[in-house]
N, CA, C and O atoms as a GROMACS GRO file, in nm:
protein
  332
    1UNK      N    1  10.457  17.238  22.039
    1UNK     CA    2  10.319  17.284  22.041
    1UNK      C    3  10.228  17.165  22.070
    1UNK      O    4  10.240  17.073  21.989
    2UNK      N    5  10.132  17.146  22.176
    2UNK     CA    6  10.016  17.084  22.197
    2UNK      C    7   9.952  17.032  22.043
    2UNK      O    8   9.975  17.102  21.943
    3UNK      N    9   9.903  16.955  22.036
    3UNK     CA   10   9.789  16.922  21.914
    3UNK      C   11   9.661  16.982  22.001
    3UNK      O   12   9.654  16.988  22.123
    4UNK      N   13   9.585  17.014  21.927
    4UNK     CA   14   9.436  17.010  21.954
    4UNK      C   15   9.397  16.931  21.979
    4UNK      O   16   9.432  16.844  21.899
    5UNK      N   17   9.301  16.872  22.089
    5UNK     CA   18   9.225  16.744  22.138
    5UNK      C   19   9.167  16.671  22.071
    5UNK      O   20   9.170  16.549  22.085
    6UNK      N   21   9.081  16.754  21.956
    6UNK     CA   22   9.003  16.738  21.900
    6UNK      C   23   9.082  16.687  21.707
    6UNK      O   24   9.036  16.644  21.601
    7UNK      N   25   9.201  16.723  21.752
    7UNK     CA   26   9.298  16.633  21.617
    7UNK      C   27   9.359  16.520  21.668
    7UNK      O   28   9.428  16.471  21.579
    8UNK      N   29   9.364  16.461  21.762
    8UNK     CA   30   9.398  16.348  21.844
    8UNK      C   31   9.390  16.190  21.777
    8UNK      O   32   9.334  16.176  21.668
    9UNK      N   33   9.427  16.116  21.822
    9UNK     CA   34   9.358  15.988  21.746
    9UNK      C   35   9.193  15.969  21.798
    9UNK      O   36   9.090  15.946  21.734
   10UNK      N   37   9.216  15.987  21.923
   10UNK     CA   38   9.054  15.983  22.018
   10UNK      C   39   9.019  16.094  22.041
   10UNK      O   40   9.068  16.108  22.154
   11UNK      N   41   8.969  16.189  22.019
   11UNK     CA   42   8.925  16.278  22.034
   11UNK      C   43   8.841  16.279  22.197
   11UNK      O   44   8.824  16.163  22.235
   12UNK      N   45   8.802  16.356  22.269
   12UNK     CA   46   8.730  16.351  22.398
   12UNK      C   47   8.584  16.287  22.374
   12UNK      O   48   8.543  16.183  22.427
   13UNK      N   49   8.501  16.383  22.269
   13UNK     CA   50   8.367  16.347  22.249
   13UNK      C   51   8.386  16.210  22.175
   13UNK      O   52   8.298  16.132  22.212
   14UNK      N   53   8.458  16.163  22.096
   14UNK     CA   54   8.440  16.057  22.021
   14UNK      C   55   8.510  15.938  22.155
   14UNK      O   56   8.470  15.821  22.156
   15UNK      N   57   8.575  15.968  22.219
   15UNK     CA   58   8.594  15.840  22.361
   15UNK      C   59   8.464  15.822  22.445
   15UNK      O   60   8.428  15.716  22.496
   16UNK      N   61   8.392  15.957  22.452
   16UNK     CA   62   8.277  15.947  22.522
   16UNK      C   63   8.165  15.834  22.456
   16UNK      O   64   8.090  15.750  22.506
   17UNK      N   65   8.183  15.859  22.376
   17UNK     CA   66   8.076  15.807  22.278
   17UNK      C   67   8.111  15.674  22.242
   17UNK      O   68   8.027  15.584  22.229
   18UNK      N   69   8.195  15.664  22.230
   18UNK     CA   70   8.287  15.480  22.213
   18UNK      C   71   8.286  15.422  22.371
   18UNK      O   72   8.313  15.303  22.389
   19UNK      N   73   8.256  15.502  22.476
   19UNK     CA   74   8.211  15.374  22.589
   19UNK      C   75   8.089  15.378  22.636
   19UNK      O   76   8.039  15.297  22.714
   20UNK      N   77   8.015  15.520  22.566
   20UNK     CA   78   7.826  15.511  22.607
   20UNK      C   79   7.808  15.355  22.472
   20UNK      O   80   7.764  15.242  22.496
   21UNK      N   81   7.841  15.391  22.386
   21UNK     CA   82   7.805  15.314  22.292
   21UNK      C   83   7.850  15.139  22.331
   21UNK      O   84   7.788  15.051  22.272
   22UNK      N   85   7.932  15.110  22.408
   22UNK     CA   86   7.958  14.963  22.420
   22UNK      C   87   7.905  14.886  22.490
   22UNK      O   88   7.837  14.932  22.581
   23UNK      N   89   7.916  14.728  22.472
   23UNK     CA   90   7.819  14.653  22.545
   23UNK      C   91   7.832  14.630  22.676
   23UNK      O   92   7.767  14.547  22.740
   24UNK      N   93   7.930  14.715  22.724
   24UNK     CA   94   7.947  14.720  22.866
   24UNK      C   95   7.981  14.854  22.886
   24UNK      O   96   8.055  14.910  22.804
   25UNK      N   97   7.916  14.940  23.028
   25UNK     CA   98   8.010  15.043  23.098
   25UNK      C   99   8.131  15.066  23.105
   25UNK      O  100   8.156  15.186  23.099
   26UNK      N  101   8.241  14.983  23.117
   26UNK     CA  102   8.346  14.980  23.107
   26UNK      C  103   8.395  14.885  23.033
   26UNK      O  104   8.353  14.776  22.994
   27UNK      N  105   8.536  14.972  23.013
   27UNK     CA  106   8.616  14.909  22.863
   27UNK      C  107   8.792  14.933  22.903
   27UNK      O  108   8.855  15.014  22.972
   28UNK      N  109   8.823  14.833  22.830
   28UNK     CA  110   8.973  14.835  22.828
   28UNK      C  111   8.975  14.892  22.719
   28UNK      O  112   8.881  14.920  22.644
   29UNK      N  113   9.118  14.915  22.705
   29UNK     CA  114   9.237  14.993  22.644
   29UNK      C  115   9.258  14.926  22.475
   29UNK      O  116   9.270  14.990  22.371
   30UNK      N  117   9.259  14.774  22.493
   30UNK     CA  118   9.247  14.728  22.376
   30UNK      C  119   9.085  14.738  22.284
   30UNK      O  120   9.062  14.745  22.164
   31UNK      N  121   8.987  14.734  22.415
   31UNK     CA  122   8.873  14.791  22.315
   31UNK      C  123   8.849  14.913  22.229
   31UNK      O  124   8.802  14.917  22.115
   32UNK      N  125   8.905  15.043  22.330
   32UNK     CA  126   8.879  15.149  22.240
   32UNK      C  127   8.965  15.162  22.124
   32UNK      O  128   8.932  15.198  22.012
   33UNK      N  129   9.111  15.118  22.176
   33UNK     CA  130   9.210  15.123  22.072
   33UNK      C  131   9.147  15.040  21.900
   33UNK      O  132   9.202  15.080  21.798
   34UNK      N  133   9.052  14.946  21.889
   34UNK     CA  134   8.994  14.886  21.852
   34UNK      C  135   8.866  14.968  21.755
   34UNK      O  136   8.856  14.946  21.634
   35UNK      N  137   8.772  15.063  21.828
   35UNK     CA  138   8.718  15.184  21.838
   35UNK      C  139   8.774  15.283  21.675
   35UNK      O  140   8.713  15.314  21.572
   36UNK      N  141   8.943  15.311  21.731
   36UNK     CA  142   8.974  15.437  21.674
   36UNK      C  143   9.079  15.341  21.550
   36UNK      O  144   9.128  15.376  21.442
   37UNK      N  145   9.082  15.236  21.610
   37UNK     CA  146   9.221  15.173  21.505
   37UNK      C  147   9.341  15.246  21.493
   37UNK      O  148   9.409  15.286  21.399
   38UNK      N  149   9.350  15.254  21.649
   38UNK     CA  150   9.532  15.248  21.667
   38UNK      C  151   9.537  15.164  21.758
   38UNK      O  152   9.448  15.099  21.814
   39UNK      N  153   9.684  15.168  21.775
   39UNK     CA  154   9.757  15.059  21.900
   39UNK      C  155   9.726  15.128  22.002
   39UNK      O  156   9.713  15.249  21.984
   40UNK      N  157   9.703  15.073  22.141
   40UNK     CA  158   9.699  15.120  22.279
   40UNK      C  159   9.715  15.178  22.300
   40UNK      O  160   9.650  15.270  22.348
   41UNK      N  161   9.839  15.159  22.273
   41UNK     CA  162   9.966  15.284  22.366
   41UNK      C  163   9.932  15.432  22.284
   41UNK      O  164   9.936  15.535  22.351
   42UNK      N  165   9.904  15.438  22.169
   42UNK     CA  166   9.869  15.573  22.116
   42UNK      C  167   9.763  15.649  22.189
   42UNK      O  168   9.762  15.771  22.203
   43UNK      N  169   9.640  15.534  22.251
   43UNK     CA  170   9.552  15.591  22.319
   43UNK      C  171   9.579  15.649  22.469
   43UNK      O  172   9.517  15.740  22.524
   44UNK      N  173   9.701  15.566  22.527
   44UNK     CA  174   9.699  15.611  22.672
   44UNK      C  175   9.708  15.759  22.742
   44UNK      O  176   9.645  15.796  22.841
   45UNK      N  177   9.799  15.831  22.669
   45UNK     CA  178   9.795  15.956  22.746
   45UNK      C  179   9.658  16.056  22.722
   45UNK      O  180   9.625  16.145  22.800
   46UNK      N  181   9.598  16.026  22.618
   46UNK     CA  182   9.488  16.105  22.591
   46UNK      C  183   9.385  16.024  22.672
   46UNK      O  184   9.274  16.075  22.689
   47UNK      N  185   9.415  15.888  22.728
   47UNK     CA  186   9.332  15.882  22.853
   47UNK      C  187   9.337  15.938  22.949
   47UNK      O  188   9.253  16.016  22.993
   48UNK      N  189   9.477  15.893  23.015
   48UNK     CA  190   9.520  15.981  23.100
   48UNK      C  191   9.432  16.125  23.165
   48UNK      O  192   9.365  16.156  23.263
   49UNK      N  193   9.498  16.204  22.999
   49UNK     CA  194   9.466  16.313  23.039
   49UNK      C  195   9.315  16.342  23.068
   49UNK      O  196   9.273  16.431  23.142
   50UNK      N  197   9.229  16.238  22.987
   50UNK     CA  198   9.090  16.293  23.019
   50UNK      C  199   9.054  16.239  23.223
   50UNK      O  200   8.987  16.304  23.304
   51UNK      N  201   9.100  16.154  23.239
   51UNK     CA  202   9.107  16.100  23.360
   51UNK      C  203   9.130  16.253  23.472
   51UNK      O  204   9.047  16.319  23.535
   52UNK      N  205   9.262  16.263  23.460
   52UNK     CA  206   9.332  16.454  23.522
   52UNK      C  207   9.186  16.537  23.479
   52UNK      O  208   9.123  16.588  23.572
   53UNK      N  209   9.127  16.551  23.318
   53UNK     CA  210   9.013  16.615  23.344
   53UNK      C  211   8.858  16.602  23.401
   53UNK      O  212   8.762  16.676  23.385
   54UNK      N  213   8.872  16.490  23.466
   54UNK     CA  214   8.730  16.426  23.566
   54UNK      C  215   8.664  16.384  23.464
   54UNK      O  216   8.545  16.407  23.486
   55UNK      N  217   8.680  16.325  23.342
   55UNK     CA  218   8.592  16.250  23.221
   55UNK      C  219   8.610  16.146  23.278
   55UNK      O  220   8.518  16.084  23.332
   56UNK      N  221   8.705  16.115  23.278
   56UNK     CA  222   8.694  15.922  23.300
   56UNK      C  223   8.746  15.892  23.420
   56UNK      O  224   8.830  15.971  23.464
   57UNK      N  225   8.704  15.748  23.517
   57UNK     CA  226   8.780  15.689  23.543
   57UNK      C  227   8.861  15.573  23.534
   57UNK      O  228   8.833  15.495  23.444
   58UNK      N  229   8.975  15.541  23.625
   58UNK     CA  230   9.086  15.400  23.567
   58UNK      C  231   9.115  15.354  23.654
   58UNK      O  232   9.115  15.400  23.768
   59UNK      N  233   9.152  15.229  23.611
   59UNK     CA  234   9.235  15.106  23.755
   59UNK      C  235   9.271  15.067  23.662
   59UNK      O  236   9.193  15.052  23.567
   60UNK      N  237   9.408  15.033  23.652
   60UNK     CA  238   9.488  14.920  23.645
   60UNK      C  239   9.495  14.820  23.761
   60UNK      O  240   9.506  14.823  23.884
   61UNK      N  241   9.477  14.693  23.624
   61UNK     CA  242   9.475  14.590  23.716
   61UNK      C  243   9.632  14.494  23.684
   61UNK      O  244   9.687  14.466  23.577
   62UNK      N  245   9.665  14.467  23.803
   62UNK     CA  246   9.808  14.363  23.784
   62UNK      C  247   9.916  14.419  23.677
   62UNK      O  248   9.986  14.352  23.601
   63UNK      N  249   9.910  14.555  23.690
   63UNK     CA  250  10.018  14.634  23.599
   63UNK      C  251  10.009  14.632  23.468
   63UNK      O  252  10.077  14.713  23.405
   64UNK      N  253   9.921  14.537  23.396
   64UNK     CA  254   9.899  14.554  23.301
   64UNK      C  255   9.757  14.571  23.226
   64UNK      O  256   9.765  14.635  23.121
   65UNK      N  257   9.624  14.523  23.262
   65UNK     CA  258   9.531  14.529  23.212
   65UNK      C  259   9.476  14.733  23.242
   65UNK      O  260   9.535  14.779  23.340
   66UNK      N  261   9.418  14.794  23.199
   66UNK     CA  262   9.378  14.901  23.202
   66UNK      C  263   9.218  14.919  23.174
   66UNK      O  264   9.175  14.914  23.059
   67UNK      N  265   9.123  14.943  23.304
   67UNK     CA  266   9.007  14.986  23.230
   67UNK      C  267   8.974  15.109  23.282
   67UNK      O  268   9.018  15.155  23.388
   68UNK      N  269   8.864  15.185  23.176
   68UNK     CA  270   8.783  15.324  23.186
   68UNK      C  271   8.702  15.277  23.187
   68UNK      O  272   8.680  15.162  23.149
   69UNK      N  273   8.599  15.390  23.250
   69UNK     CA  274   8.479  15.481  23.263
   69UNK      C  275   8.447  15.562  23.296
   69UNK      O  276   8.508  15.629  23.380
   70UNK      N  277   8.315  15.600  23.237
   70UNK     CA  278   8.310  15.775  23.268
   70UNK      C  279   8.246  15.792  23.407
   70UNK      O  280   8.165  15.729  23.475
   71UNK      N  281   8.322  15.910  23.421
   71UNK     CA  282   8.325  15.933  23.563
   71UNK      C  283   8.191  16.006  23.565
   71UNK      O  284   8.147  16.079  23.476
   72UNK      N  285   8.126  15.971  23.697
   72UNK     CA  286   7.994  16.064  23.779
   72UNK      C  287   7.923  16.159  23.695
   72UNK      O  288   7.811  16.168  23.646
   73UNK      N  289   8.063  16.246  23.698
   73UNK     CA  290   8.026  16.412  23.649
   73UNK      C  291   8.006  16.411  23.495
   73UNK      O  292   7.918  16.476  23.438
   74UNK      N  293   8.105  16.321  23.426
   74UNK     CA  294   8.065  16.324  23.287
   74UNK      C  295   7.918  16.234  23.247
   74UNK      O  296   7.857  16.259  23.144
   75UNK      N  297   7.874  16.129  23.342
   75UNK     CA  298   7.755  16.072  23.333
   75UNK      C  299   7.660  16.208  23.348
   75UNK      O  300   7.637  16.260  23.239
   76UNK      N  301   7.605  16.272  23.456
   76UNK     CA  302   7.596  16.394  23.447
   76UNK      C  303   7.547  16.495  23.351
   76UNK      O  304   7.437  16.548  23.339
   77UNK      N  305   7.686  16.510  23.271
   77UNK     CA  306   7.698  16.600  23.174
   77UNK      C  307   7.681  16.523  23.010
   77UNK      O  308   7.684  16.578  22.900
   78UNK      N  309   7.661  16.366  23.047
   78UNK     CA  310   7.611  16.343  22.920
   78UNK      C  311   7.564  16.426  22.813
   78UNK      O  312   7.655  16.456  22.736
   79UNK      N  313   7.466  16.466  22.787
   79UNK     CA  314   7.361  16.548  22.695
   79UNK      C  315   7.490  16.631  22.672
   79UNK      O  316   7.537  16.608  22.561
   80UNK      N  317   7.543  16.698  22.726
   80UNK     CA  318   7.642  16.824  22.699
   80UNK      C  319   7.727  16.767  22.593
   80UNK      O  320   7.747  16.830  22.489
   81UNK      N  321   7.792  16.623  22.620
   81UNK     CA  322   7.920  16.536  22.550
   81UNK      C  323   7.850  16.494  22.430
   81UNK      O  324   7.921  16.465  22.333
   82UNK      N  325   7.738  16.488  22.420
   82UNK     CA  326   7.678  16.399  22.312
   82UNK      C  327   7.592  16.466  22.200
   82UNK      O  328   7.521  16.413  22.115
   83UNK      N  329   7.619  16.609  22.228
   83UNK     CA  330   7.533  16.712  22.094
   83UNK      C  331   7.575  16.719  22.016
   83UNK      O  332   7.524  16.784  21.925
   0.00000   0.00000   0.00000
């Protein structure tokens, strides 16, 4: 069975809000992980997946560094993510 998104370690609205909120637009993997206080890797697929859902975007850089931001549409839809 799926978990709920919203029982996640990062939840969608609470990732949104952990990179409007930082001192930069974009953020690595160790920042948010930092954010929610887990390890990375707990965060990645629930990046991922928000990525597949047009929330965020990613580059990896040199196979290992990873950064997000929110994509266009979720800039956008701010107000909607943030009630």
């Amino acid at each position: 069975m799926t978990p709920n998104r919203d029982e996640t370690a990062a939840p969608p609205t609470a990732v949104v809000r952990a990179i409007v909120d930082a001192p930069q637009p974009v953020v690595n993997t160790r920042y948010l992980a930092g954010e929610f206080d887990v390890e990375p890797a707990e965060l990645r697929e629930e990046l991922y997946e928000l990525v597949d859902d047009g929330v965020l975007e990613h580059l990896e850089i040199r196979g290992r560094t990873h950064l997000w931001w929110l994509s266009l549409e979720a800039e956008a839809d701010l107000d909607d993510w943030l009630e």
